[in-house]
C-alpha positions as CSV (number, residue, x, y, z in Angstrom):
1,X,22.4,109.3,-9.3
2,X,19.2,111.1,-9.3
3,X,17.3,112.1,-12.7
4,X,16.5,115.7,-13.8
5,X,14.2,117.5,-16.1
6,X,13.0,115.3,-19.7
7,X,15.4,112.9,-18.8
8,X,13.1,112.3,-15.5
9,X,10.0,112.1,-17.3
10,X,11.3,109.2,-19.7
11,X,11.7,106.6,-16.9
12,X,8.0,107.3,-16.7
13,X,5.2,105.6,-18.8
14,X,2.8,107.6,-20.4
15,X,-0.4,107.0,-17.5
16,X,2.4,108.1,-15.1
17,X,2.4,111.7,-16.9
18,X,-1.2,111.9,-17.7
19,X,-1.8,110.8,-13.3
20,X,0.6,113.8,-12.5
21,X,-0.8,116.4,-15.1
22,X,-4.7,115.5,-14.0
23,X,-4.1,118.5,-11.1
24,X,-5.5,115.6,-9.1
25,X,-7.5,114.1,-10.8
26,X,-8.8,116.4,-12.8
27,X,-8.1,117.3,-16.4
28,X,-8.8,116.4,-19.3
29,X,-11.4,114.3,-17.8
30,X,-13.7,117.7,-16.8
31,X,-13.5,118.9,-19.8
32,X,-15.3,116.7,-21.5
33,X,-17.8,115.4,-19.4
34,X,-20.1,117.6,-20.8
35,X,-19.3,117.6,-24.2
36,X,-21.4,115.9,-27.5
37,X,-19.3,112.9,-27.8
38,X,-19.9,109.6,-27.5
39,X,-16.8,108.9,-25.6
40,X,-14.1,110.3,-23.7
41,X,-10.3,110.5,-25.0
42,X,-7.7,108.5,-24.2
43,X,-5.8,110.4,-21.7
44,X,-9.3,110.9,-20.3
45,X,-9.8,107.6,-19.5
46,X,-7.2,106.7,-17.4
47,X,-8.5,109.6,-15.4
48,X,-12.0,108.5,-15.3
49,X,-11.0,105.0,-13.4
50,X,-10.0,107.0,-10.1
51,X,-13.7,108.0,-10.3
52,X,-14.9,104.4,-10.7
53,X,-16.1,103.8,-14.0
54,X,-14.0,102.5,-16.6
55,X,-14.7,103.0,-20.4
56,X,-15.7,100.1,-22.6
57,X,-16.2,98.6,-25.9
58,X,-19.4,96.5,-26.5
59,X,-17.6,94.3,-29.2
60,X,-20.8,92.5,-29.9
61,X,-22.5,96.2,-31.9
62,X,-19.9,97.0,-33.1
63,X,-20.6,98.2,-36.8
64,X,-17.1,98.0,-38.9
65,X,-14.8,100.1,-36.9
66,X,-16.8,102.1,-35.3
67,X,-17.0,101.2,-31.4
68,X,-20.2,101.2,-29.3
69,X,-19.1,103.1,-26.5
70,X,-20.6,102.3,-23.1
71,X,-19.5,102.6,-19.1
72,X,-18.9,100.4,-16.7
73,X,-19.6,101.8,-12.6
74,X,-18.5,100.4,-10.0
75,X,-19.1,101.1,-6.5
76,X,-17.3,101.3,-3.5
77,X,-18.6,99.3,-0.2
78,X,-16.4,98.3,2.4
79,X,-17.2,94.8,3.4
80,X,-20.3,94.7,0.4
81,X,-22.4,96.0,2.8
82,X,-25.2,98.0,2.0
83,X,-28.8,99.0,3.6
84,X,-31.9,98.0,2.0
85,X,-32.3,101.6,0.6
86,X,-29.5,101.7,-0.9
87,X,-29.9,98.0,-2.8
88,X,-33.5,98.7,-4.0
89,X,-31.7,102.4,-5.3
90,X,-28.9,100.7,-7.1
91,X,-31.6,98.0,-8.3
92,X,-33.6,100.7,-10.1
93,X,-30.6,103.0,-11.3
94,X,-29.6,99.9,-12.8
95,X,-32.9,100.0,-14.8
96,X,-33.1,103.4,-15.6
97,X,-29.4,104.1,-16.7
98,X,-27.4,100.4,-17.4
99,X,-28.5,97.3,-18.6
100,X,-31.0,96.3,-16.2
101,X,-28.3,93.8,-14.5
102,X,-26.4,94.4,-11.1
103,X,-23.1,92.0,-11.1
104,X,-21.4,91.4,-8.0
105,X,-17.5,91.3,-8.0
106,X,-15.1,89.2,-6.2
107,X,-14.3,92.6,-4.3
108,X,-17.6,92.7,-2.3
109,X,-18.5,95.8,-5.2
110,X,-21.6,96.1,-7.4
111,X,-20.5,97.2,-10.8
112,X,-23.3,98.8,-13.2
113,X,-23.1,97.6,-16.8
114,X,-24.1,99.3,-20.5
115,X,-24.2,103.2,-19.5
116,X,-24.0,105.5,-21.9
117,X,-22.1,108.4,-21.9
118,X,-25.1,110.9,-22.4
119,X,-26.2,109.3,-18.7
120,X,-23.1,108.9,-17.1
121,X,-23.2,111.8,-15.0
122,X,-26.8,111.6,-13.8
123,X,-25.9,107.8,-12.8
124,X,-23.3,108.9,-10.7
125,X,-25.2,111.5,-9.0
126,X,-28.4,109.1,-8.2
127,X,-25.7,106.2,-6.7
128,X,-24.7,109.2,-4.4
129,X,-27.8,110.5,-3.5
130,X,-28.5,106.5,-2.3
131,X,-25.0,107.3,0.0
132,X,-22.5,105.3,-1.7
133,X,-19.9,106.7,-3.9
134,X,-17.8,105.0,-6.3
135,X,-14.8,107.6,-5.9
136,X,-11.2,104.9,-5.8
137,X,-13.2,101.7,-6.9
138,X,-11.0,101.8,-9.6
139,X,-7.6,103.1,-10.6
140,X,-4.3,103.1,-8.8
141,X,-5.1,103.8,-5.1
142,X,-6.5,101.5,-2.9
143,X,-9.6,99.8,-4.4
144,X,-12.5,99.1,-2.1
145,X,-11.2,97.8,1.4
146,X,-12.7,93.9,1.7
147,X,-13.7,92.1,4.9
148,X,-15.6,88.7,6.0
149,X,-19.1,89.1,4.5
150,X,-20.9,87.7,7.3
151,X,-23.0,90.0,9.5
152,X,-22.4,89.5,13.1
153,X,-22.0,85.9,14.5
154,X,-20.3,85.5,17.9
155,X,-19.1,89.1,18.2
156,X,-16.3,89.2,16.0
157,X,-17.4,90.5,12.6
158,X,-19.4,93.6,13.5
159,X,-16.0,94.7,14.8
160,X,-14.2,94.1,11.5
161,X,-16.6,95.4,9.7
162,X,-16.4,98.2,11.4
163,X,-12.6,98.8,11.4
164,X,-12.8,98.5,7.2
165,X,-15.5,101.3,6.9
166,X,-13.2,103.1,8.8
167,X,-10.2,102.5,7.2
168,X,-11.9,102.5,4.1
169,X,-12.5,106.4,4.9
170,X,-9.1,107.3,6.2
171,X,-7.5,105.8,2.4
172,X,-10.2,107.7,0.2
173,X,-8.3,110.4,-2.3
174,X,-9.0,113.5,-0.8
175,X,-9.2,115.6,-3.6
176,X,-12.4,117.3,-4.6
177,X,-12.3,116.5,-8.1
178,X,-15.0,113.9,-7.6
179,X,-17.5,116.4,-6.4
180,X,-16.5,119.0,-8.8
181,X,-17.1,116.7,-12.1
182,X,-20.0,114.6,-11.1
183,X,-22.0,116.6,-8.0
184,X,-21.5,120.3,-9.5
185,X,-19.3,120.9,-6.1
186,X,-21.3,119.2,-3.3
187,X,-20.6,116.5,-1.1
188,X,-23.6,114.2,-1.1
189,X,-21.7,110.8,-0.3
190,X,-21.7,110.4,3.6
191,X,-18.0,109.4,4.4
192,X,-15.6,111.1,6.9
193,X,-13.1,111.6,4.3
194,X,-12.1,115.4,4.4
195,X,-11.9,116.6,1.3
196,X,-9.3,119.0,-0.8
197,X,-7.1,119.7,-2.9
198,X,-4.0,117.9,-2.1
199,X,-3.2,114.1,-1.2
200,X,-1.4,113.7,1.8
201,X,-0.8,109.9,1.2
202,X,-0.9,110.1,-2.5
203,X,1.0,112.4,-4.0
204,X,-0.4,114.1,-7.4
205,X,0.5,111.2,-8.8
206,X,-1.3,108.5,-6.9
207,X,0.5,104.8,-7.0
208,X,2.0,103.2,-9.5
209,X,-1.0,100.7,-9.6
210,X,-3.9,99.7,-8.3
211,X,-3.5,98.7,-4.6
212,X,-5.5,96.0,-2.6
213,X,-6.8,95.6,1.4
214,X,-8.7,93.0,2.8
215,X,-8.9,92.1,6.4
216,X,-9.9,88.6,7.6
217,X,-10.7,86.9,10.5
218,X,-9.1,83.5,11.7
219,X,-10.0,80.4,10.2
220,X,-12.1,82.6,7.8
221,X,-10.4,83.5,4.5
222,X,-13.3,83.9,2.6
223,X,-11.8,87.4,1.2
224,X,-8.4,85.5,-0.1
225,X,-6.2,87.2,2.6
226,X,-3.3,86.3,1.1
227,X,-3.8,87.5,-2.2
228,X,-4.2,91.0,-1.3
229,X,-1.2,94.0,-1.4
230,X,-1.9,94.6,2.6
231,X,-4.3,91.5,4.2
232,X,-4.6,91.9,7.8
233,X,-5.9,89.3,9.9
234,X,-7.8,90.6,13.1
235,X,-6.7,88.7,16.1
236,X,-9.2,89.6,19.9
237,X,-8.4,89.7,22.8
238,X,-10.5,87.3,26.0
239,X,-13.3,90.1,25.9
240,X,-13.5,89.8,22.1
241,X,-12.3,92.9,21.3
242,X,-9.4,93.4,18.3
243,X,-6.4,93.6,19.9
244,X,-4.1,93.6,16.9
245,X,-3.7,92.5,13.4
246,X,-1.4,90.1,12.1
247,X,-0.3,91.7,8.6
248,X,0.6,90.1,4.9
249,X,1.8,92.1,2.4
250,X,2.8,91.6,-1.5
251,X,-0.2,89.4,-3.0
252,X,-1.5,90.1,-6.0
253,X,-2.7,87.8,-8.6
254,X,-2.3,89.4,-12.5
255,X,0.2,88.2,-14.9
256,X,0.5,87.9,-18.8
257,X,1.5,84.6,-20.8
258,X,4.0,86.2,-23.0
259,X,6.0,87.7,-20.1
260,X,8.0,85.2,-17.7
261,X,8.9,88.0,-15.4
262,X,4.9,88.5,-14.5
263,X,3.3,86.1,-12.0
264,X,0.6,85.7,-9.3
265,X,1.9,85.8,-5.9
266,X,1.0,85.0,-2.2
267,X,1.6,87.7,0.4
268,X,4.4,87.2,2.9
269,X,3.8,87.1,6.7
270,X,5.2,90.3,7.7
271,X,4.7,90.6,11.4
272,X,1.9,91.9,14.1
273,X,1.2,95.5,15.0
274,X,-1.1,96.3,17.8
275,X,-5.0,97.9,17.1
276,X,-3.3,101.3,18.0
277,X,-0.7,101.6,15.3
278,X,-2.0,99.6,12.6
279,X,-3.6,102.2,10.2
280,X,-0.2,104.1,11.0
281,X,1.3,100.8,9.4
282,X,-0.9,100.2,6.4
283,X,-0.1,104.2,5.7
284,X,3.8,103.7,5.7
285,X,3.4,100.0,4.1
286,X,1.7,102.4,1.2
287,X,3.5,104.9,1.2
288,X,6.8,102.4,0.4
289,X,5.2,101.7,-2.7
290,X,4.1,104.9,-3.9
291,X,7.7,106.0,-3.4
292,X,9.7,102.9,-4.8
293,X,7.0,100.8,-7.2
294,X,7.8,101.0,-10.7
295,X,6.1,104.1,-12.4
296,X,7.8,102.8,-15.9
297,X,6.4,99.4,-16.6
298,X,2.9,99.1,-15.5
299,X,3.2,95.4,-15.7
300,X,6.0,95.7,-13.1
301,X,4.5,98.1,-11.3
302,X,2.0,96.1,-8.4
303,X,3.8,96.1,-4.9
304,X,4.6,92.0,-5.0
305,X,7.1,92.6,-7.8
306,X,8.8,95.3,-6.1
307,X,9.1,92.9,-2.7
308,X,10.0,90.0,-5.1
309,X,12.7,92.2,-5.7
310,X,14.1,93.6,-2.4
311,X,12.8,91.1,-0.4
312,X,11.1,90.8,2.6
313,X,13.7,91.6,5.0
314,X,14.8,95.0,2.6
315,X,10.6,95.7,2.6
316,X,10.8,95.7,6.4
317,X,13.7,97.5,7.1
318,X,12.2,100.4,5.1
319,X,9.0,100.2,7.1
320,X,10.5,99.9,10.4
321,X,12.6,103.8,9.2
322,X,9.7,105.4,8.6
323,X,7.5,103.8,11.8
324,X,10.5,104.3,14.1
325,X,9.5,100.8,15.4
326,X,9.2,97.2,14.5
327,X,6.4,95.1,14.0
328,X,6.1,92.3,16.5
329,X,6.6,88.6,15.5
330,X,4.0,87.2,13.2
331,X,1.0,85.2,15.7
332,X,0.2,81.7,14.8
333,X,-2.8,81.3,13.3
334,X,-5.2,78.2,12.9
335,X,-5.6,77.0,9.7
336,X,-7.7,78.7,7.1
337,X,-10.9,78.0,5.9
338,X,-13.4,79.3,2.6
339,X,-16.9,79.7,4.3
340,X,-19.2,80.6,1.3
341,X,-22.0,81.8,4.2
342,X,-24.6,80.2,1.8
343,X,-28.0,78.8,3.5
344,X,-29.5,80.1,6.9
345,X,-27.4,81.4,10.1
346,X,-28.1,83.1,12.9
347,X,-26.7,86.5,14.0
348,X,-25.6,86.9,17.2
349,X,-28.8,89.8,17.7
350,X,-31.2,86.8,17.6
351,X,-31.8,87.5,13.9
352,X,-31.3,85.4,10.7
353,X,-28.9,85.8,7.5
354,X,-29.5,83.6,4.3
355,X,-26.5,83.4,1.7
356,X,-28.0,83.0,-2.1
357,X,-25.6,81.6,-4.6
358,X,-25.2,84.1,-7.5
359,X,-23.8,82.1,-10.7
360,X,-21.0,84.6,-11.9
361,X,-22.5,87.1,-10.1
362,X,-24.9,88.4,-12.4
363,X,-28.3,89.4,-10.6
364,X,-30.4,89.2,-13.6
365,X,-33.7,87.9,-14.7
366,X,-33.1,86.0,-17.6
367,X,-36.4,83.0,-18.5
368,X,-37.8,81.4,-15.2
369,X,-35.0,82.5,-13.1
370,X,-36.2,85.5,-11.9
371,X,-33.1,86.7,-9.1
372,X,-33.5,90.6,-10.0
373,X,-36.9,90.8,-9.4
374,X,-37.2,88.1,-6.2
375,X,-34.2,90.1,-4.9
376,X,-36.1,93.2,-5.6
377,X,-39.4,91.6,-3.7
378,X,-37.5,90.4,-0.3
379,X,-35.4,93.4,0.3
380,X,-38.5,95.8,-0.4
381,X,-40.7,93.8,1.4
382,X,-39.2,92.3,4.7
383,X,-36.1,95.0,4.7
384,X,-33.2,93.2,4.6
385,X,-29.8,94.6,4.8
386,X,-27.6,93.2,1.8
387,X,-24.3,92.3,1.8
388,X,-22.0,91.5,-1.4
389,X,-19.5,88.5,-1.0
390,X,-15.8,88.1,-2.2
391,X,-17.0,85.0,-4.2
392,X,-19.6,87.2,-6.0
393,X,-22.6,86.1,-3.4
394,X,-25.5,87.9,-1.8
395,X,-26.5,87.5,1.5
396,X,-29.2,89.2,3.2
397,X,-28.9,90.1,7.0
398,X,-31.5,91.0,10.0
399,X,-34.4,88.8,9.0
400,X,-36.8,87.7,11.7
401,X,-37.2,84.1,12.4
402,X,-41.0,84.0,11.1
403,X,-40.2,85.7,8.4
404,X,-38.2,83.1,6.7
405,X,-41.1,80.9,5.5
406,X,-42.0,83.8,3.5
407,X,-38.7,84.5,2.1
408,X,-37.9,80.7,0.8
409,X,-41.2,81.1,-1.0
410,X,-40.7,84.2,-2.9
411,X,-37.7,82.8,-4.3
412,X,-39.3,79.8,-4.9
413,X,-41.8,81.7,-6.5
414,X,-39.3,83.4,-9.1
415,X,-37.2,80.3,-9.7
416,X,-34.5,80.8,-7.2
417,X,-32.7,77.9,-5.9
418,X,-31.4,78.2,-2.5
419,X,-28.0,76.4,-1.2
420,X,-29.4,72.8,-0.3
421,X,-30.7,72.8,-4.0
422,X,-27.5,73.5,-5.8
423,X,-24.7,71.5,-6.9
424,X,-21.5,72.4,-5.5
425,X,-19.9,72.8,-8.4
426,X,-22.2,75.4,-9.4
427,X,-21.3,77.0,-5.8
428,X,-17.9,77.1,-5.5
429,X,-16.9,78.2,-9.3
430,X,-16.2,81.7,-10.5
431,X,-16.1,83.5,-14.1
432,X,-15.1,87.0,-14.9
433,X,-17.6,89.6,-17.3
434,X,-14.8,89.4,-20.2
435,X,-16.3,89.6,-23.1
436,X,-18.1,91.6,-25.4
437,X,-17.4,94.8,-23.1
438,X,-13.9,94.1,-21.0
439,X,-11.1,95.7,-23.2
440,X,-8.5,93.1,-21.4
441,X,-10.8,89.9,-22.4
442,X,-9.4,88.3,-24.9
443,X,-11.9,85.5,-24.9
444,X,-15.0,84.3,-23.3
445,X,-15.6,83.9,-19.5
446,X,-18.9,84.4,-17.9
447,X,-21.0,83.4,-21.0
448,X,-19.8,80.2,-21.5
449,X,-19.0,79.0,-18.3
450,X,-22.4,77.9,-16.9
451,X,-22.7,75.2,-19.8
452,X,-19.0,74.0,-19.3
453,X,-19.8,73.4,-15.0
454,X,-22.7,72.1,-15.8
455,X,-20.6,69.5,-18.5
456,X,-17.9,69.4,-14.9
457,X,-20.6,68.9,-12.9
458,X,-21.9,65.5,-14.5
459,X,-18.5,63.6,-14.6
460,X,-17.6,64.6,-10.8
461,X,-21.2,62.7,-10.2
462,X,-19.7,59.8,-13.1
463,X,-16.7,60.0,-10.3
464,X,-19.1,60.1,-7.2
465,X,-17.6,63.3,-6.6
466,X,-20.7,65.5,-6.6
467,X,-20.2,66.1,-2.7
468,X,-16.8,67.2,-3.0
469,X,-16.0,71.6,-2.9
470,X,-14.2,71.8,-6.0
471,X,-13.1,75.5,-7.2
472,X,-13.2,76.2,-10.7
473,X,-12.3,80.2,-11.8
474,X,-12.8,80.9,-15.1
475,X,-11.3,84.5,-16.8
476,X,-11.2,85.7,-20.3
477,X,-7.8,87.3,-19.6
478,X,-4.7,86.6,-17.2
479,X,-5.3,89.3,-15.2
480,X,-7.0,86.9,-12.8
481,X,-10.1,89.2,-11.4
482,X,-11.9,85.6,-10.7
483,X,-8.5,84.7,-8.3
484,X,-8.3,81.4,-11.1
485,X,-4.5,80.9,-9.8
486,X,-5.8,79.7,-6.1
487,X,-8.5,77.2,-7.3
488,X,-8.3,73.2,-7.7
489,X,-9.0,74.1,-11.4
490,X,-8.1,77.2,-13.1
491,X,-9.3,78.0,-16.7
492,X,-7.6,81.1,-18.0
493,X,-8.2,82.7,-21.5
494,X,-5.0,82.4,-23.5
495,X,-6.0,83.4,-27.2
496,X,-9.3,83.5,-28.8
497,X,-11.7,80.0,-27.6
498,X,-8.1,79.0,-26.1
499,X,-7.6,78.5,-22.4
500,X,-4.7,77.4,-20.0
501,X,-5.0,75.0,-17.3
502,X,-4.4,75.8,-14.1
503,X,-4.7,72.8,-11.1
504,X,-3.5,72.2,-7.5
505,X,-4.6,75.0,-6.2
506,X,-6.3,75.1,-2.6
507,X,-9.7,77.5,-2.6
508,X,-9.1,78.6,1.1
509,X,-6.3,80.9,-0.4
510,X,-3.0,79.5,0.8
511,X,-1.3,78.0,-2.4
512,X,-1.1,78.3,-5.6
513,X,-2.1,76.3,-8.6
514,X,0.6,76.0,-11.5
515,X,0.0,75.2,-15.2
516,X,-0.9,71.9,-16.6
517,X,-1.6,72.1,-20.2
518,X,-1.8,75.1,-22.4
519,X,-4.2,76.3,-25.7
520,X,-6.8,74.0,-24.6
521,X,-9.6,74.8,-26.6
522,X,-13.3,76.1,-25.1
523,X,-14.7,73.1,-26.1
524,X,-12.0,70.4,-25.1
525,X,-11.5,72.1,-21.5
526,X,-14.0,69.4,-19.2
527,X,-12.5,66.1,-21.6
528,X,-8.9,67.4,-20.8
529,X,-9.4,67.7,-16.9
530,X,-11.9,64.6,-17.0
531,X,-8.9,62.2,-16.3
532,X,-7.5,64.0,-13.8
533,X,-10.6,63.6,-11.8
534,X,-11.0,60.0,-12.7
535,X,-7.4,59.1,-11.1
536,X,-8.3,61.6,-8.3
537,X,-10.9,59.4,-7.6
538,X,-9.1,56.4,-7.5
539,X,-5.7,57.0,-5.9
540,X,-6.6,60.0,-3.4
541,X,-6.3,59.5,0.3
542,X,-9.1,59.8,3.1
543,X,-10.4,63.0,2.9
544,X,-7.6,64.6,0.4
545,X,-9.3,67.5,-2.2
546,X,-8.6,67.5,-5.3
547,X,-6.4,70.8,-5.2
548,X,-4.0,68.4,-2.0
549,X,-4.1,66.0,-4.3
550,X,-2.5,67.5,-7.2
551,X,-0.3,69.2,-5.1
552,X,1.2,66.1,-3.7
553,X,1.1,64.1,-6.9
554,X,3.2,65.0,-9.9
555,X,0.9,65.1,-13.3
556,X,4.1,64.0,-15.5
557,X,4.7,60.1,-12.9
558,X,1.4,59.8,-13.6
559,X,0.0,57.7,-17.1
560,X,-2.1,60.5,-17.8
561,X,0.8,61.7,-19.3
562,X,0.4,60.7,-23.7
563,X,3.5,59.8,-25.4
């Protein structure tokens, strides 16, 4: 029985309403862009994340109850990659306009921290006068379209690369809000995407929730393929071009602690579709959930909950209507593999990359570690492309072979360790911003973390386990931005200096972790997990990670279990 009129609009939740009065993306949000105050309102808000930047609360200055209003930009970079104009551009907007840091997200993005709202539109117009725009970083459409950060290597990656800046393009909104509030009518960013006033994959009011791509390459899930809405991996043909993709669909990693019917969850293997038909299939695969995802619960609304409901087999059969045709039988694939692309390669141009470790992502100078500025000094200097990783990484492409000398020494110079001089538990660990400015945090993430791997990081060598690539993901929320419920070790902020442990997980992306103990506080986390490593240690097999480990063994047969 279909719903008419007010009776309609209650199976809706109040964003729903706000999405579909916007007149695409619109109202109130124009409004008061130019306006005296300090902040926008609240229906304003959940306009402004369509156009990338997300209100906040610096929690740390706030005086009483009166908020310190700043913005949060994010950027919108297929892949991470960007040109060495555009780096050095958002490296000094970043000075002039934020907090003079850049941090790198786990979706190949740069997000811009500490803007006010006096300079908000002024920052948006210098990002797009560098060529990037930050139109659907955020919001509920498809978020910025992720793909192996690697420059080219044997062939393979230029071509993916490649198919995600296009894609990227075809799935932009189309409306010309963006241009109208931010670039006084002009189109300054340099994408295909034709621009109007309706959304032809969309609708007014856009999806339920935000909405995730990534496409991967075989053996190489460093984007986390399978926790992505759509994650396609590219398969080639003898002459090494892509001949299809074999697609994944329902991943998505938010939950909340209080709510048993919110979890994280792996895609499904759905099938494979051939190079020629596949953006016809991502379209459709959208389309299903902007038509049938839940528009009245928001924390029911991401696409895995509404195939966790159907099912697969329901899912396809609705696909297969509206293509007309079935997908083809999903290819076997060889197992896959996190490459952090850290240290010197070779691209297959007779060039060099060099992957820097970024702790928490954060490109900052902060004492003798100078990143920002050595950053600053390479890409200036010997023109490097950039390119953002999925594990919040930097790596910077198209370097000549006597060049490199130079290179190690300017980060040498400004206290920058390179891979070889890192721990690995440094390298392979993540931590959200959370707080003081996310409004989801509800306790602390990136600025505690690099004291509690550091505490990790001396009992694995107590263990003799310094060699071994052990994930830790750290996030001041559930929401799981840092991907916590894939790693061997998953610390996720419960209530206020209170986490819950996640372990078992395996970092290449292909199971999840599940809870081992709950309302551990900050400062007990590394003496909690300190006896699972020392029985790791002991009873593993040949070989076996932690996160296999775990997953074979049962926690409760073992005696680490107290009376």
């Amino acid at each position: 029985m279909h719903l008419m009129g007010s009776q309609r609009k209650r199976t809706k939740s109040k964003i729903e309403v706000i999405k579909e009065n916007s007149e695409y993306l619109r109202g109130p949000l124009a409004h008061e862009v130019g306006n005296d105050a300090s902040h926008f309102s609240k229906d304003a808000i959940q306009v402004l994340k369509f156009h990338g930047t997300y209100q906040q609360d610096d929690r740390d200055l706030r005086e009483g109850r009166d908020r310190h209003y700043i913005f949060m930009i994010r950027g919108r970079l297929p892949g991470g990659k960007m040109t060495p104009h555009q780096y050095l551009a958002i490296d000094e907007i970043a000075d002039e306009y934020a907090d003079q840091t850049l941090r790198v997200t786990t979706r190949q993005a740069f997000q811009l921290h500490g803007v006010i709202k006096e300079k908000l539109k002024t920052t948006l117009q210098e990002i797009n006068r560098s060529l990037i725009t930050t139109l659907g970083a955020c919001g509920d459409i498809v978020r910025n379209v992720m793909a192996t950060p690697a420059p080219d290597i044997d062939g393979r990656q230029a071509k993916v690369q490649d198919f995600a800046d296009r894609l990227s393009d075809i799935l932009l909104p189309a409306t010309k809000a963006y241009h109208e509030v931010w670039l006084n009518g002009d189109k300054v960013f340099s994408g295909k995407e034709q621009v109007t006033n309706r959304e032809p994959l969309y609708g007014p009011s856009y999806l339920p929730r935000k909405f995730k791509v990534g496409i991967a390459l075989p053996k190489d899930n460093s984007i986390d393929v399978y926790t992505q809405d759509i994650g396609l991996v590219a398969l080639f043909d003898d002459d090494n071009e892509i001949e299809g993709f074999n697609v994944i669909v329902g991943g998505g990693m938010g939950m909340h602690h209080r709510k048993e019917h919110t979890f994280p969850r792996l895609g499904d293997d759905l099938g494979y579709i051939s190079r020629e038909k596949v953006v016809e299939v991502v379209k459709a695969i959208i389309e299903i959930q902007r038509d049938y995802g839940n528009r009245k619960n928001r924390k029911q609304a991401r696409m895995k909950y509404l195939i966790h409901e159907w099912g697969l087999d329901k899912f396809r059969k609705e696909l297969v209507a509206r293509l007309g045709y079935e997908l083809e039988a999903f290819r076997a694939l060889p197992d896959f593999e996190l490459d952090l692309y850290l240290g010197w390669h070779r691209q297959s141009n007779g060039k060099w990359f060099l992957g820097l470790s970024v702790e928490n992502g954060r490109i900052k100078d902060e004492g003798e570690l100078q990143l920002k500025t050595a950053l600053r000094t390479v890409v200036e200097r010997y023109e490097t492309g950039v390119r953002l990783t999925p594990n919040h990484n930097v790596i910077l492409t198209d370097i000549a072979a006597n060049d490199k000398a130079g290179i190690e020494k300017a980060f040498n110079r400004h206290g920058v360790l390179l891979d070889d001089e890192l721990s690995n538990a440094i390298k392979y660990s993540m931590a959200c911003p959370a707080l003081p400015t996310c409004g989801l945090a509800i306790t602390e993430s990136e600025r505690v973390f690099p004291d509690i791997i550091r505490d990790l990081d001396e009992v694995l060598h107590e263990f003799g386990l310094e060699d071994e690539k052990l994930s830790v993901r750290m996030t001041g929320c559930p929401n799981g931005c840092s991907r916590p419920y894939v790693a061997d070790l998953g610390f996720v902020g419960r209530s206020l200096d209170k986490y819950t442990i996640f372990i078992g997980g395996d970092p290449s992306g292909t199971r999840l972790n599940r809870k081992y103990k709950d309302l551990v506080a900050r400062e007990n986390l590394v003496d909690e997990v300190t006896p699972l490593l020392s029985y790791f240690s002991k009873n593993r097999e040949e070989g076996e990670s932690f996160g296999d480990f775990w997953n074979r063994v049962d926690v409760e047969d073992t005696e680490l279990i107290s009376a």
